[in-house]
C-alpha positions in Angstrom: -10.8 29.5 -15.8 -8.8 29.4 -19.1 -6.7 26.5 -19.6 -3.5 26.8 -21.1 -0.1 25.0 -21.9 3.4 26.0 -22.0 5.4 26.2 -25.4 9.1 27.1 -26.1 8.4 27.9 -29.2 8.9 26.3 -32.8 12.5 26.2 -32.3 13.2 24.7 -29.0 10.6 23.0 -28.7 9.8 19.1 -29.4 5.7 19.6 -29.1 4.0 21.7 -31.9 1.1 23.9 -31.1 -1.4 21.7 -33.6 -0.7 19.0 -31.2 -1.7 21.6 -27.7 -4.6 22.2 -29.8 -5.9 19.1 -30.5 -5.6 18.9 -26.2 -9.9 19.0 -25.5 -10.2 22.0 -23.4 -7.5 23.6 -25.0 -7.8 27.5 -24.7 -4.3 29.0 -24.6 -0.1 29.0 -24.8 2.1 30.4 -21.9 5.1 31.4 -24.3 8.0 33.4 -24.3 10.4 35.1 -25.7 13.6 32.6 -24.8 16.4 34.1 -27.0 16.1 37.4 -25.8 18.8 38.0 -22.8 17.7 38.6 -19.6 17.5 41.9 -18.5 17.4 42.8 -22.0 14.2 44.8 -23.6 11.6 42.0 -25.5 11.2 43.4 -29.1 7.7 44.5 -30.0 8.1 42.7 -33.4 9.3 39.3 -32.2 6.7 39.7 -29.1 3.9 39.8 -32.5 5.4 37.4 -34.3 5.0 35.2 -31.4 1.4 35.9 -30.8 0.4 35.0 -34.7 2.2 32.2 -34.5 0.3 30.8 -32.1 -3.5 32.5 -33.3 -3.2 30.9 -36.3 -3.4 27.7 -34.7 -6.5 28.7 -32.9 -5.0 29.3 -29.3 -4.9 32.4 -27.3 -1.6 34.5 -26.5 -2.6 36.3 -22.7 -0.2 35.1 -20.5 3.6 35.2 -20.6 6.1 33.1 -18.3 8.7 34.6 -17.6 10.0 38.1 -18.0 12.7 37.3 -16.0 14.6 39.6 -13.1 18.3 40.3 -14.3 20.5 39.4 -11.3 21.7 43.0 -10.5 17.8 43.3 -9.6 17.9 40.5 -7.0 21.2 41.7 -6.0 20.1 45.6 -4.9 23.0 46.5 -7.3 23.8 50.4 -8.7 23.3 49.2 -12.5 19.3 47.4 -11.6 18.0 50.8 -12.7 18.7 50.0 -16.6 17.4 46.9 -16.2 14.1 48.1 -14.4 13.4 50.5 -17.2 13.9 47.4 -19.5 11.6 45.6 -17.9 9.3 48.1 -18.2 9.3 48.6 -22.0 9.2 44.9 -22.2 5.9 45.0 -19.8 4.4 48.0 -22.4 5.7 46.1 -25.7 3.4 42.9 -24.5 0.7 44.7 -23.1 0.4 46.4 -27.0 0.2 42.2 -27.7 -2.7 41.6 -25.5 -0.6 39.9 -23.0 -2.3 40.3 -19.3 -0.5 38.3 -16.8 3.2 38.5 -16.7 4.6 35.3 -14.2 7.8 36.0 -12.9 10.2 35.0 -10.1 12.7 36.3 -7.3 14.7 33.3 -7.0 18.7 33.5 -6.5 20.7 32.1 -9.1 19.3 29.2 -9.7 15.2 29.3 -11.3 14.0 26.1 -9.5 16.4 23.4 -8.0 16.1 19.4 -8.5 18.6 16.5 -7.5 17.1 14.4 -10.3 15.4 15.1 -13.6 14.2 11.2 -14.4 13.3 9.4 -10.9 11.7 6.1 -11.9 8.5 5.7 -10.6 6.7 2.5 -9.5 4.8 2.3 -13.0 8.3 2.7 -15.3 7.5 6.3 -15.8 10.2 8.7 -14.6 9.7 11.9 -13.1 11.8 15.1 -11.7 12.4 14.6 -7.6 14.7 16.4 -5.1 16.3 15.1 -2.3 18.1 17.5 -0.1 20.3 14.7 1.1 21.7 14.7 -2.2 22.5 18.1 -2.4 24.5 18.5 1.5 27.7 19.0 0.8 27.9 19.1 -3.0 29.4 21.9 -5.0 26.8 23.8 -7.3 28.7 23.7 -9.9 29.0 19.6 -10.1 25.1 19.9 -9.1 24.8 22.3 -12.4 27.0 20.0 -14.7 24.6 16.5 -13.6 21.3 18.8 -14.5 22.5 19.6 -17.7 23.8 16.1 -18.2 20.6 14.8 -17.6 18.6 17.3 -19.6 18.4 15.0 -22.8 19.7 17.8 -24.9 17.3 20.5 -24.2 17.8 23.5 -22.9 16.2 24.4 -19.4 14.4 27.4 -18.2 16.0 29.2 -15.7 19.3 27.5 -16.3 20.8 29.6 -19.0 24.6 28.2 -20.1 25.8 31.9 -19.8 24.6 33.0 -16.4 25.7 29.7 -14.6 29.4 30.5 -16.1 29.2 33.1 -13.4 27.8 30.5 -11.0 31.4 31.4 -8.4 31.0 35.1 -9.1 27.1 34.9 -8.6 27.5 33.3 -5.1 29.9 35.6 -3.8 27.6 38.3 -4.7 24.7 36.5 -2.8 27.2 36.5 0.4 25.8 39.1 2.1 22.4 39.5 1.0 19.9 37.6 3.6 15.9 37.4 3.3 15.4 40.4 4.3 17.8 41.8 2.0 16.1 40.0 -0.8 12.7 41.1 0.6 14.1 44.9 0.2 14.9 44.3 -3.4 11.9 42.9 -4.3 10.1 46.0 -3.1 12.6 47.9 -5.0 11.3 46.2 -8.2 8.0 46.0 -7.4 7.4 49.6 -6.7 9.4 50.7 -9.8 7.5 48.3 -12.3 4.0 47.8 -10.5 2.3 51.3 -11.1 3.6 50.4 -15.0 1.9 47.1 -15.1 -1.3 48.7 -13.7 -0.9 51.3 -16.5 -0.3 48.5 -19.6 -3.3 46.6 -17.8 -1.0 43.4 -16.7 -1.1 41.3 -13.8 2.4 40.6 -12.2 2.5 37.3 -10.9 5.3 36.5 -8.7 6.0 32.3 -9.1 6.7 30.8 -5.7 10.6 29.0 -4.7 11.1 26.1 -6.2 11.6 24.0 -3.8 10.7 26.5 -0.9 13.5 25.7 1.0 17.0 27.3 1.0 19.7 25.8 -1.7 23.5 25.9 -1.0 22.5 28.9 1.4 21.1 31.1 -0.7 18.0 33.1 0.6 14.5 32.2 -0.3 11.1 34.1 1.0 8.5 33.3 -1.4 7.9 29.9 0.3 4.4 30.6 2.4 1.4 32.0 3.2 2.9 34.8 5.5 5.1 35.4 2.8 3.2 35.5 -0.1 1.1 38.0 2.3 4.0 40.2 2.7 4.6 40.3 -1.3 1.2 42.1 -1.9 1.5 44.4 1.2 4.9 45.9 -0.7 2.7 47.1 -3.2 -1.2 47.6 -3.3 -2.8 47.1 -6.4 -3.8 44.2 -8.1 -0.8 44.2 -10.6 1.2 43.1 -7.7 -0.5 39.3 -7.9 0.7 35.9 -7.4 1.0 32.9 -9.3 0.1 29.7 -6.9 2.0 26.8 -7.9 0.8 23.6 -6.0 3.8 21.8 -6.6 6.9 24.3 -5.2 4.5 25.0 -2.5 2.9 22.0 -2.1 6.8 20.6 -0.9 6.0 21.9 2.0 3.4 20.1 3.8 2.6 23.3 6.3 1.0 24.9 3.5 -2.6 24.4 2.9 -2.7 25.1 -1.2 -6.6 25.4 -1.0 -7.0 27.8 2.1 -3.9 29.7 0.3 -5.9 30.1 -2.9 -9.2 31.1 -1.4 -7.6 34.0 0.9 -5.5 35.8 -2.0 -8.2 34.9 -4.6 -10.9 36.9 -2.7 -8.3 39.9 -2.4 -7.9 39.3 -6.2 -4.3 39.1 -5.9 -4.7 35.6 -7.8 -3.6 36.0 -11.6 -2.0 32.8 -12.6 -2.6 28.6 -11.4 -0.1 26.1 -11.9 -1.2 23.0 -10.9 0.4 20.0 -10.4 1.1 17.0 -7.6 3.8 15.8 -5.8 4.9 13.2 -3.3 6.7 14.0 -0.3 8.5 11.9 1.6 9.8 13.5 4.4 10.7 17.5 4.6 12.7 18.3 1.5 12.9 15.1 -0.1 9.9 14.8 -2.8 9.3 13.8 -6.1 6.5 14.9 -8.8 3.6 12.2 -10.3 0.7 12.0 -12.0 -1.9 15.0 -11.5 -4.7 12.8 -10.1 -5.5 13.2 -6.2 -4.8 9.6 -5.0 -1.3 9.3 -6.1 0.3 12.6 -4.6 0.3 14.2 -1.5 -1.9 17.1 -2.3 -5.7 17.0 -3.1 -6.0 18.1 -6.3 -9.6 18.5 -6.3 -9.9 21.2 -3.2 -7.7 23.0 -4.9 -9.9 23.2 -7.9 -12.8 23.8 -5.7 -11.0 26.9 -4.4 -10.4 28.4 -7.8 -14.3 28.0 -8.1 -15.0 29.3 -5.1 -13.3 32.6 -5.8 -14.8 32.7 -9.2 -11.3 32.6 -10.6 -11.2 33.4 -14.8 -7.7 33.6 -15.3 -5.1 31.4 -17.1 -4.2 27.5 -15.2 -1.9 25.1 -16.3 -1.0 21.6 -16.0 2.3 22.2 -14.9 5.4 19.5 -14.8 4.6 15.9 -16.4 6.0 12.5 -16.0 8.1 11.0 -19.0 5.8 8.2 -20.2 4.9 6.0 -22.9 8.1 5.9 -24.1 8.6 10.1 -24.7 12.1 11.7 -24.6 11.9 15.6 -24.4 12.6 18.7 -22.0 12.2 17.1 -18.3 8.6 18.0 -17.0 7.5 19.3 -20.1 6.7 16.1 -22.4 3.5 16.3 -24.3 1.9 13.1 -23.1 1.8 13.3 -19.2 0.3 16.7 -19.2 -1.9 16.2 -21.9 -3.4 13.9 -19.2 -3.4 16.4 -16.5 -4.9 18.7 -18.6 -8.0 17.0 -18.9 -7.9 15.8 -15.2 -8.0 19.3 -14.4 -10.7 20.4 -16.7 -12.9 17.3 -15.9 -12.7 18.2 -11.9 -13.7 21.5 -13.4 -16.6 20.6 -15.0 -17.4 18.0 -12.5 -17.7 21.0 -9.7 -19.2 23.3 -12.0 -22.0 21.0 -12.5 -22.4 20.1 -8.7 -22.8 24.2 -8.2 -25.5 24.7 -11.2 -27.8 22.4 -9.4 -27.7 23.9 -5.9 
């Protein structure tokens, strides 16, 4: 495996790639371009400037998170069309950079959902939790003004201040389109960009829902194992991969992350790992901690175990962290916490690679 770290970049971003370097194990950045529009076409010459950037600290530039899906996509809308070719010449401008995994997701509206960003924890730490009790009968858009409240002054992926002005408009738009409407579209994009990405040599890794579940009504389908098997089956070829993240799958305790990873991995439809651990308390009410086994709901090491036992290579990363030791930065994404679950991660790695050499 190759273990990597996201980065938002030198100007929104708190953590500097010396520090991700000086992370043991250390091998690459997930960036991205962040102040390009969405929908709009990622400039070959900000895409390079990008990947020196981060070469001449020593790290590798392979993996990209996210080309995102302009909403008309999602939507099944007339005008997609522009923004599919878009995403194409985006897909061939960072295939020219070496990129080879391109995560992405087919979430409406909103990019991933919480009801809190800093949930104290037992140890003083905080951490981001959601509880779908909080959520019954609020309005998105008082949901979308306590996120950003709570946000400590970053910006947050997938929760771009000019999209969520449409938040009303956006909804009414998502009034009539179900799962299986939102399965059609997906295959829409998927069989319009897919033979592209097998062309430019790039893995498309859908990301699952965050949380799984359905938010304020809105439809959600890549939430399980029977879904995630009825993503590749739109298109067949191994550009049309999956990114498994423990965490928004792991909310839902029906789904065994391990057995999940071992069936796609041997049908090398597995590009992309994000690993984390969370606590769940009862169906849709969870909150994230530490990446160590005993303290989470999901075994941490079996899921390593099953990245071995498909002989994965590609790109893992420690995904969300807690806010400890005193950090302030983008919830999730303080230096410290994942540091830590970083090297968790690679010592279960080495730990299990060492068990195999001696069989």
């Amino acid at each position: 495996m190759k273990m990597t770290f996201r980065w938002y970049g030198k100007d929104e971003d708190k953590i500097t790639l010396q520090q991700i370097r000086q992370i043991p194990g250390m091998d690459g950045v997930v960036g991205a371009l962040f102040d390009v529009p969405v929908g709009d076409v990622w400039p070959l010459d900000k895409i390079m400037c990008l990947k020196k950037e981060i070469e001449d600290n020593g790290l590798a530039f392979e993996t990209v998170e996210s080309v995102n899906v302009h909403e008309d996509i999602k939507l099944g809308l007339p005008s997609r069309d522009k923004y599919l070719e878009n995403y194409i010449e985006s897909l061939k401008n960072l295939s020219k950079a070496g990129v080879t995994v391109v995560c992405y997701n087919f979430m409406p509206v909103f990019d991933w959902t919480r009801t809190e960003l800093a949930k104290p924890l037992y140890d003083g730490s905080t951490a981001l939790a959601f509880d779908y009790h909080l959520i019954e009968g609020k309005d998105p858009q008082t949901m979308v003004k306590e996120i950003q409240a709570s946000s400590n002054g970053f910006s947050l992926p997938g929760w771009e201040p000019e999209r969520l002005k449409e938040l009303t408009h956006l909804f009414e738009q998502y009034s009539d389109v179900d799962e299986e409407k939102l399965f059609e579209n997906l295959g829409y994009f998927l069989k319009a960009v897919v033979p592209y990405a097998e062309k430019y040599g790039i893995q498309l890794a859908i990301h699952p829902d965050d949380p799984p579940c359905s938010v304020f009504g809105l439809p959600r389908i890549v939430t399980s194992e029977k879904n995630l098997a009825r993503i590749v089956d739109l298109v067949d070829s191994p550009s049309n991969a999956l990114t498994i993240c423990s965490g928004s799958l792991g909310a839902n305790r029906e789904n065994d992350i391990p057995q999940i990873i071992r069936h796609f991995g041997k049908m090398n439809r597995l590009a992309f790992a994000h690993i984390r651990n969370v606590q769940v308390h009862e169906p849709w009410v969870f909150n994230e901690v530490a990446h160590k086994s005993k303290f989470g709901s999901l075994d941490v090491y079996e899921m390593m175990r099953a990245l071995y036992d498909v002989n994965f290579t590609g790109p893992v990363r420690p995904d969300h962290g807690r806010m400890i030791w005193g950090e302030v930065g983008r919830p999730g994404y303080g230096l410290f916490d994942r540091a830590l679950g970083a090297n968790y991660l690679c010592g279960l790695w080495d730990a299990i690679c060492r068990e195999n050499s001696r069989k």
